[in-house]
TORVEXDREN-422285 format. One record per residue (C-alpha): residue in one letter; x, y, z. Coordinates in nm, 3 decimals. Last residue first. Layout:
BEGIN
+---+---------+---------+---------+
! r !       u !       v !       w !
+---+---------+---------+---------+
! A !       X !       Y !       Z !
...
+---+---------+---------+---------+
//
This chain:
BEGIN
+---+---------+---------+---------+
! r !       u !       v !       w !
+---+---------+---------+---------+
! X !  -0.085 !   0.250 !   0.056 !
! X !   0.259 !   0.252 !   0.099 !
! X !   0.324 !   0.026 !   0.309 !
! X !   0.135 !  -0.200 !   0.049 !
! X !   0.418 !  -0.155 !  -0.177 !
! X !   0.688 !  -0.208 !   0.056 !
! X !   0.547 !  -0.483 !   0.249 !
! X !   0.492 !  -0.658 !  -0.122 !
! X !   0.814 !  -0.590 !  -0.258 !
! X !   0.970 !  -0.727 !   0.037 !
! X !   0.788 !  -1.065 !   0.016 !
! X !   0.829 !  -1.095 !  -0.366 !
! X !   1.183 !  -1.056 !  -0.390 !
! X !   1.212 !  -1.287 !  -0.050 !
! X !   0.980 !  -1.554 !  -0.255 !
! X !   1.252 !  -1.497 !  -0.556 !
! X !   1.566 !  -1.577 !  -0.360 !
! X !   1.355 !  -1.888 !  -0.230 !
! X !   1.276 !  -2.007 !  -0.616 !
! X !   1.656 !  -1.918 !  -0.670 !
! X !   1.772 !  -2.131 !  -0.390 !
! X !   1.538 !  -2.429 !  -0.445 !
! X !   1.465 !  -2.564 !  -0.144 !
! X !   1.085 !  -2.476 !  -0.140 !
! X !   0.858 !  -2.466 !   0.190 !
! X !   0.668 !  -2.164 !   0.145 !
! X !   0.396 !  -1.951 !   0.353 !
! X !   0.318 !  -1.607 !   0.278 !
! X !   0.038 !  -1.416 !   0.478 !
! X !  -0.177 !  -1.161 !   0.458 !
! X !  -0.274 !  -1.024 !   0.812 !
! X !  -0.644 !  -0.960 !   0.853 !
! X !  -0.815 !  -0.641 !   1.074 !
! X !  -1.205 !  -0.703 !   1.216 !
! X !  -1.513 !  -0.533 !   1.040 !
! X !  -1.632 !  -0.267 !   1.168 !
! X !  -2.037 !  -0.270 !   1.205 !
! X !  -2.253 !  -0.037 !   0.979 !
! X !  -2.315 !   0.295 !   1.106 !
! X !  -2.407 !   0.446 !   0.802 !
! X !  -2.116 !   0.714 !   0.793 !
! X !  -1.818 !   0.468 !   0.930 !
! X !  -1.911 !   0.193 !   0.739 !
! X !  -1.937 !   0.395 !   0.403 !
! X !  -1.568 !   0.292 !   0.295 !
! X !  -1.596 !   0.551 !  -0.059 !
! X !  -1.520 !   0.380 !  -0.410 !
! X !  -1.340 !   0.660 !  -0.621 !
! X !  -0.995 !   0.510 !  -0.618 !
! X !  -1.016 !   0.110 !  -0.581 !
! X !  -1.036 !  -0.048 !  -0.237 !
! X !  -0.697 !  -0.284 !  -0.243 !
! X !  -0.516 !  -0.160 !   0.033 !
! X !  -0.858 !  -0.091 !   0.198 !
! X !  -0.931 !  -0.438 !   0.269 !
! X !  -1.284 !  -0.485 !   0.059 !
! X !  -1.652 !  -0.558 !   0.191 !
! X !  -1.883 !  -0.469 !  -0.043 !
! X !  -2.162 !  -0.251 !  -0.052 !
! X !  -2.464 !  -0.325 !  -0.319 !
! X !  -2.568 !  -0.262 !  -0.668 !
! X !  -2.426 !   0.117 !  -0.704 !
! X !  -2.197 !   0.039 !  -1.010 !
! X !  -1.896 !   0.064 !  -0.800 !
! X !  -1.994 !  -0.221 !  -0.581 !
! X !  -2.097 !  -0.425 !  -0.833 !
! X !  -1.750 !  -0.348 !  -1.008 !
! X !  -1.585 !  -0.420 !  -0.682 !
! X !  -1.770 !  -0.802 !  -0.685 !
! X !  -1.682 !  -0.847 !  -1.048 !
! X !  -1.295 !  -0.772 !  -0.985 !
! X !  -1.299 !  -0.961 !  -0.673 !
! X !  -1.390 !  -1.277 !  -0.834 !
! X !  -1.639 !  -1.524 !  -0.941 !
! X !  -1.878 !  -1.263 !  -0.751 !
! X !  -2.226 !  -1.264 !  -0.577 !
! X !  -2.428 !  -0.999 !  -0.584 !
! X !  -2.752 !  -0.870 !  -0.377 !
! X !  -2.671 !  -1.078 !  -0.151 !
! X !  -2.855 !  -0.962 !   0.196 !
! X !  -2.866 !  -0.794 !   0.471 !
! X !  -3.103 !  -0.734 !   0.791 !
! X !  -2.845 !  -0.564 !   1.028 !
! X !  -2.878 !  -0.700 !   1.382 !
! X !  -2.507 !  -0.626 !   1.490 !
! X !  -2.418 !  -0.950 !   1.534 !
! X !  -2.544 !  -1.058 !   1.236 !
! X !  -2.368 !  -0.765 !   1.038 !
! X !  -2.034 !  -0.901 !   1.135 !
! X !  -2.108 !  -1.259 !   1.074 !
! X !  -2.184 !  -1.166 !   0.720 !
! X !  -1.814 !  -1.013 !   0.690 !
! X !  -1.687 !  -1.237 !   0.867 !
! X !  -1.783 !  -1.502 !   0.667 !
! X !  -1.769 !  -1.293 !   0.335 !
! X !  -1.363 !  -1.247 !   0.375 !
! X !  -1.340 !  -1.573 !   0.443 !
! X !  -1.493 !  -1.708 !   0.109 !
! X !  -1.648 !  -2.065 !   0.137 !
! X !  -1.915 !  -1.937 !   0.022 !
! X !  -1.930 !  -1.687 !  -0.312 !
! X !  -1.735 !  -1.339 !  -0.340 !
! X !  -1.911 !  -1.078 !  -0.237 !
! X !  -2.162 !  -0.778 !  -0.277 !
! X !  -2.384 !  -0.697 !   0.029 !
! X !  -2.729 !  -0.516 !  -0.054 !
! X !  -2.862 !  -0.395 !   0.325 !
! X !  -3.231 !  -0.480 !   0.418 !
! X !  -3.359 !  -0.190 !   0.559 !
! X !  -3.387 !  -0.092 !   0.971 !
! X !  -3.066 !   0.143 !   0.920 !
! X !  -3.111 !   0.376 !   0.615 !
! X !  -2.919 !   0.303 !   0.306 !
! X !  -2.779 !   0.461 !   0.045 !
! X !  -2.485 !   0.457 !  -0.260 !
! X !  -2.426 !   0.780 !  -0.444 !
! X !  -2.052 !   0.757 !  -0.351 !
! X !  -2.092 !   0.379 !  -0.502 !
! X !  -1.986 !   0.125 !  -0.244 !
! X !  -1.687 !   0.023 !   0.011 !
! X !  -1.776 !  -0.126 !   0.342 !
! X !  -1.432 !  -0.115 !   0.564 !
! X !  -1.131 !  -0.333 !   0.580 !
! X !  -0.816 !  -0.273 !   0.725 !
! X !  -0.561 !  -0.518 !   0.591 !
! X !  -0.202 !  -0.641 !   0.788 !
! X !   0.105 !  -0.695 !   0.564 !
! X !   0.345 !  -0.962 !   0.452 !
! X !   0.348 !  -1.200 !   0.772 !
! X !   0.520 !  -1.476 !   0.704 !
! X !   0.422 !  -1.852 !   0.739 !
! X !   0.432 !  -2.047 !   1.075 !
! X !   0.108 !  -2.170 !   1.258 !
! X !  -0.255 !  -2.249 !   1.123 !
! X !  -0.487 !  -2.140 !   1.378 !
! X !  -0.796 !  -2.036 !   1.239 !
! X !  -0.719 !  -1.844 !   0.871 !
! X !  -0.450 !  -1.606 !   0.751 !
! X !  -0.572 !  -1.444 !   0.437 !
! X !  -0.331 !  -1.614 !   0.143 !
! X !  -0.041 !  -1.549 !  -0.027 !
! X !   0.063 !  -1.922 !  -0.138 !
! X !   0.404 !  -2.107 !  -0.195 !
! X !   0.565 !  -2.391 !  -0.378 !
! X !   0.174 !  -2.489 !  -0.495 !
! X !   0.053 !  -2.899 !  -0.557 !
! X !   0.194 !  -3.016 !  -0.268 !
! X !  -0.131 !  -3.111 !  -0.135 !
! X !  -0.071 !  -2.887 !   0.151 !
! X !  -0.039 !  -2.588 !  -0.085 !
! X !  -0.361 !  -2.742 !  -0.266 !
! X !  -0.549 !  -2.745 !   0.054 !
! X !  -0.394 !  -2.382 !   0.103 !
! X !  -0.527 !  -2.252 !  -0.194 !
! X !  -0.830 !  -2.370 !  -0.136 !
! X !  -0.899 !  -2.199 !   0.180 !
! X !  -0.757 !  -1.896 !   0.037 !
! X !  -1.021 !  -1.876 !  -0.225 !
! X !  -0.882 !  -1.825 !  -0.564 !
! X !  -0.599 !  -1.688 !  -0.778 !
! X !  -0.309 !  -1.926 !  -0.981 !
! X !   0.016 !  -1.758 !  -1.076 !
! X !   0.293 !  -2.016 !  -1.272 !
! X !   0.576 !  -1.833 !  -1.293 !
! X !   0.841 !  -1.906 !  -1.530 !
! X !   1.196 !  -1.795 !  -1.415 !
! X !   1.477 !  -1.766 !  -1.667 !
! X !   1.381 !  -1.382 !  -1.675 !
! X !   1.537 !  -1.372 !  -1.291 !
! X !   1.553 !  -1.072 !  -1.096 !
! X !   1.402 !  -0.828 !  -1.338 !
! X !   1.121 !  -1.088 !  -1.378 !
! X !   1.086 !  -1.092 !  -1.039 !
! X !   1.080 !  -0.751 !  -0.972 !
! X !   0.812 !  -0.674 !  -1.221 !
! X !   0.595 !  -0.923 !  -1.117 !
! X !   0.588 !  -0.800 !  -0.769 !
! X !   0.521 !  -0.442 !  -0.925 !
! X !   0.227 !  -0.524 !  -1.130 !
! X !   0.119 !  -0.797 !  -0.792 !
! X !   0.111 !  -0.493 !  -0.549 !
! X !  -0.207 !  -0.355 !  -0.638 !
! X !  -0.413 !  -0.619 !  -0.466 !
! X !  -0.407 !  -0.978 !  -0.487 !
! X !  -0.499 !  -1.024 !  -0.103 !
! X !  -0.838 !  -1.064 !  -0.133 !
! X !  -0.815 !  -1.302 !  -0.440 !
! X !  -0.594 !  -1.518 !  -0.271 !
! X !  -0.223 !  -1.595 !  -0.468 !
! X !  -0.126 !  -1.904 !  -0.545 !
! X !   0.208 !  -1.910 !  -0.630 !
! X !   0.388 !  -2.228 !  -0.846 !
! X !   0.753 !  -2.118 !  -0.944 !
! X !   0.887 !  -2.225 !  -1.274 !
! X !   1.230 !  -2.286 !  -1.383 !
! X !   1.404 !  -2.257 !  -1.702 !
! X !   1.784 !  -2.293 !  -1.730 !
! X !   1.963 !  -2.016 !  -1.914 !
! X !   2.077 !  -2.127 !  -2.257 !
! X !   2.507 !  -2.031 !  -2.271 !
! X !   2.528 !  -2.220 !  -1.969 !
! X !   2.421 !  -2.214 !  -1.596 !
! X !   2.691 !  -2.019 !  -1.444 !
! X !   2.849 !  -1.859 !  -1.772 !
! X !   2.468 !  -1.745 !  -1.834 !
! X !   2.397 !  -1.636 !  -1.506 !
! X !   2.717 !  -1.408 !  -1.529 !
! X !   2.618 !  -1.243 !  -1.849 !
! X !   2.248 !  -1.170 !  -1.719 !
! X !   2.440 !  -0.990 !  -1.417 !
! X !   2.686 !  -0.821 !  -1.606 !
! X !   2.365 !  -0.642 !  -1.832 !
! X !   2.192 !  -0.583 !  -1.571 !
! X !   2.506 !  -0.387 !  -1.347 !
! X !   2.539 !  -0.196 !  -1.714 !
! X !   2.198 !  -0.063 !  -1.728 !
! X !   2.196 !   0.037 !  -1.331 !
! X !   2.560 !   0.194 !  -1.399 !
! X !   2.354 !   0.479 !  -1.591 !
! X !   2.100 !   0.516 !  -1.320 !
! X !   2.376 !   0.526 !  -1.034 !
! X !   2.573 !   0.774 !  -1.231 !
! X !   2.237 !   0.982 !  -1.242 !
! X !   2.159 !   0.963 !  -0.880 !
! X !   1.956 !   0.684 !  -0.767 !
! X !   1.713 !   0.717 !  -0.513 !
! X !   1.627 !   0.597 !  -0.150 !
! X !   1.336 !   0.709 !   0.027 !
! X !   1.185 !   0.839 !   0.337 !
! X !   1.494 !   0.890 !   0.573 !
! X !   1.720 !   0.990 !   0.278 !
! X !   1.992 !   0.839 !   0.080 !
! X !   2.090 !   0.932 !  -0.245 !
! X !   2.235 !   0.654 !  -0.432 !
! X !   2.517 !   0.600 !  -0.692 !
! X !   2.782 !   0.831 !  -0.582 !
! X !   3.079 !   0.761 !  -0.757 !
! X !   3.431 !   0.639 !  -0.737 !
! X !   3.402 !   0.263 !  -0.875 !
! X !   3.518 !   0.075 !  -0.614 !
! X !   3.430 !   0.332 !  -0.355 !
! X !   3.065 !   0.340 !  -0.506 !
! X !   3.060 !  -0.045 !  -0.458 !
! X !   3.214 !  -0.012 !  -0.147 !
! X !   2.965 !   0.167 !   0.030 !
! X !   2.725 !  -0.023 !  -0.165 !
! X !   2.808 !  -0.345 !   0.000 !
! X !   2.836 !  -0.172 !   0.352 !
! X !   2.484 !  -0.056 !   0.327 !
! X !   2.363 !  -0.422 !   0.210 !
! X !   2.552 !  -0.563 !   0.519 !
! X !   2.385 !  -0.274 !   0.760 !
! X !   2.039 !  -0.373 !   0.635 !
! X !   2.084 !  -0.748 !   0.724 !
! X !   2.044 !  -1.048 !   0.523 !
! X !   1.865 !  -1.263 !   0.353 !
! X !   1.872 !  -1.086 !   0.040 !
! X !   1.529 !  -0.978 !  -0.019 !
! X !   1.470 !  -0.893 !   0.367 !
! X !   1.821 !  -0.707 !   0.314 !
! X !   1.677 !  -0.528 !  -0.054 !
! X !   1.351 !  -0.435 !   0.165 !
! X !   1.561 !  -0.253 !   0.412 !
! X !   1.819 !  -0.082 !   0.176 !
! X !   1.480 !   0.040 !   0.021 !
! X !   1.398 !   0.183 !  -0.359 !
! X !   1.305 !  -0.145 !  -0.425 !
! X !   1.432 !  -0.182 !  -0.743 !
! X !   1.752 !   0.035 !  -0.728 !
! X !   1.838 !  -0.148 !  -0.360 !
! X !   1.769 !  -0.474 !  -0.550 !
! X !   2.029 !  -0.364 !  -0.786 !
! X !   2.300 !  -0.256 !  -0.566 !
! X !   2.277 !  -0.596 !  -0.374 !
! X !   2.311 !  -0.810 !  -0.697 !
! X !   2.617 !  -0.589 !  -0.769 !
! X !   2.746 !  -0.666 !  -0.423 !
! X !   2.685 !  -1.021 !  -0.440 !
! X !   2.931 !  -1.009 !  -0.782 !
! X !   3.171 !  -0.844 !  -0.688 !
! X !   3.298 !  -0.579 !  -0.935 !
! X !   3.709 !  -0.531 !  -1.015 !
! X !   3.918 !  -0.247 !  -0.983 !
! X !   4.261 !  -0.264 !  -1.154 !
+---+---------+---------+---------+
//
C-alpha cells in the first residue's frame, strides 16, 4: 500500500500556490532540485501527473487540482493530531512600509492563511524609519521596509524603480513651481525625492501631503500634484511623467525583510511571505 509523506505533500502545495518550484524551495528552505524530486515521487506514489512544467510557469493539471483539495484537507488533519484537536493560535507581528505595501500583500495574505489558519497576524503600516525603531525595540518579529543608510543583514525581496506618477492630463512647464504629493517628513521616499529636484534646480513644492500612500496616489490621480511612487505599486491609469517633463530620475530602492524569530512556523511563514513577494512583484 502507498502511503503520502508528509514534507512532500507540504512541498506539492506550495508549488500549487506559488505556481514556482523556485519560490516553493525559498519557502521551504531548501533547494529547487529537492522540491522537484519530492513531486517526482509524489506523482509516482500516486500514478499521476499533477503539474505541468514549463520554463515560464508551473500549472496543475486536473488530477493535480483535484488532489490539491484532498492534500488540504490531510494537512489541516495532521496539524491537528500534532498540536491537538484545537489548533494552537499564534500571531506574527509585520510591519510593513507604506512604500513597499504594494499589490503583493492580497496574495501574501492569501498564502499564509492557506499555510497556516492557526496563525494570527498582526499587520501594522507606517514609515520605515519607525518601523524599524519598533523592530529594534522588539516590539515587531519582522518588518518590510525601504532599506535605509547602512543597516546590514535582512533580505532582499525586490528592487523598485520609481518615476513621477500624476494625472494623464497633468502639466507643467520647466521654470514653474512643481506640485509634489507625499507622504509627511520623516518619509524616505520624500527625502530623496525632494533632494532629487534640488539638485536639479526645480522650484517645487507640497501641494499635498498624505497620512498614507493611498491619499497621496489619489492626489496624484486627481490632478493635484505628481508623486513619487515605485512603479510596482503605480496604479493603472497614472502615467510616470519624469521622462516627458524632464524631471530628475529618481534613484532605485531594494525592499527589504529583516526577522529574528525562532519560532519555526513564524519562520516557515516569513519564507511564505518572502517568495510570494519576489514572485509577485517579478511580475510586475
Amino acid at each position: 500500500m502507498n502511503t503520502l509523506d508528509i514534507p512532500t505533500v507540504q512541498a506539492f502545495l506550495l508549488v500549487a500556490e506559488l505556481q514556482s518550484f523556485t519560490r516553493a524551495a525559498e519557502a521551504l528552505g531548501t533547494t529547487q532540485a529537492a522540491v522537484s524530486m519530492k513531486l517526482q515521487r509524489l506523482e509516482a506514489t500516486l500514478g499521476k501527473r499533477l503539474v505541468e512544467r514549463s520554463p515560464r510557469a508551473v500549472r496543475l493539471t486536473a488530477d493535480g487540482a483535484a488532489f490539491q483539495d484532498n492534500a488540504r484537507v490531510l494537512m489541516a488533519a495532521h496539524d491537528r493530531a500534532v498540536s491537538g484537536s484545537v489548533p494552537v493560535s499564534q500571531q506574527l507581528t509585520l510591519g510593513i512600509s507604506d512604500h513597499a505595501a504594494g499589490p503583493e500583500l492580497v496574495p501574501i495574505l492569501e498564502k499564509l492563511h492557506a499555510a497556516s489558519s492557526s496563525l494570527t497576524l498582526a499587520v501594522t503600516i507606517d514609515f520605515s524609519r519607525t518601523l524599524l525603531d519598533a523592530f529594534d525595540g522588539g516590539d515587531l518579529d519582522a518588518v518590510v521596509v525601504r532599506q535605509e543608510g547602512s543597516r546590514r543583514g535582512g533580505e532582499t525581496l525586490c528592487i523598485d524603480d520609481f518615476g513621477w506618477f500624476a494625472s494623464p492630463g497633468f502639466h507643467w512647464a520647466r521654470g514653474e513651481t512643481l506640485r509634489v504629493a507625499a507622504l509627511a517628513a520623516p518619509c524616505g521616499v520624500r527625502a530623496s525625492a525632494t533632494r532629487a529636484l534640488d539638485k536639479a534646480k526645480v522650484k517645487w513644492t507640497e501641494a499635498f501631503i498624505g497620512g498614507g500612500v493611498s491619499a497621496v496616489v489619489a492626489a496624484a490621480a486627481a490632478g493635484l500634484a505628481v508623486a513619487p511612487l515605485a512603479k510596482r505599486i503605480a496604479p493603472a491609469g497614472m502615467i510616470d511623467v519624469g521622462p516627458a517633463l524632464g524631471l530628475p530620475r529618481l534613484s532605485a530602492s531594494k525592499v527589504m525583510l529583516y526577522s529574528r524569530v525562532s519560532d519555526a512556523s513564524k519562520r516557515a511563514a516569513l519564507r511564505i511571505l518572502a517568495a510570494t513577494f519576489r514572485k509577485e512583484a517579478a511580475a510586475r
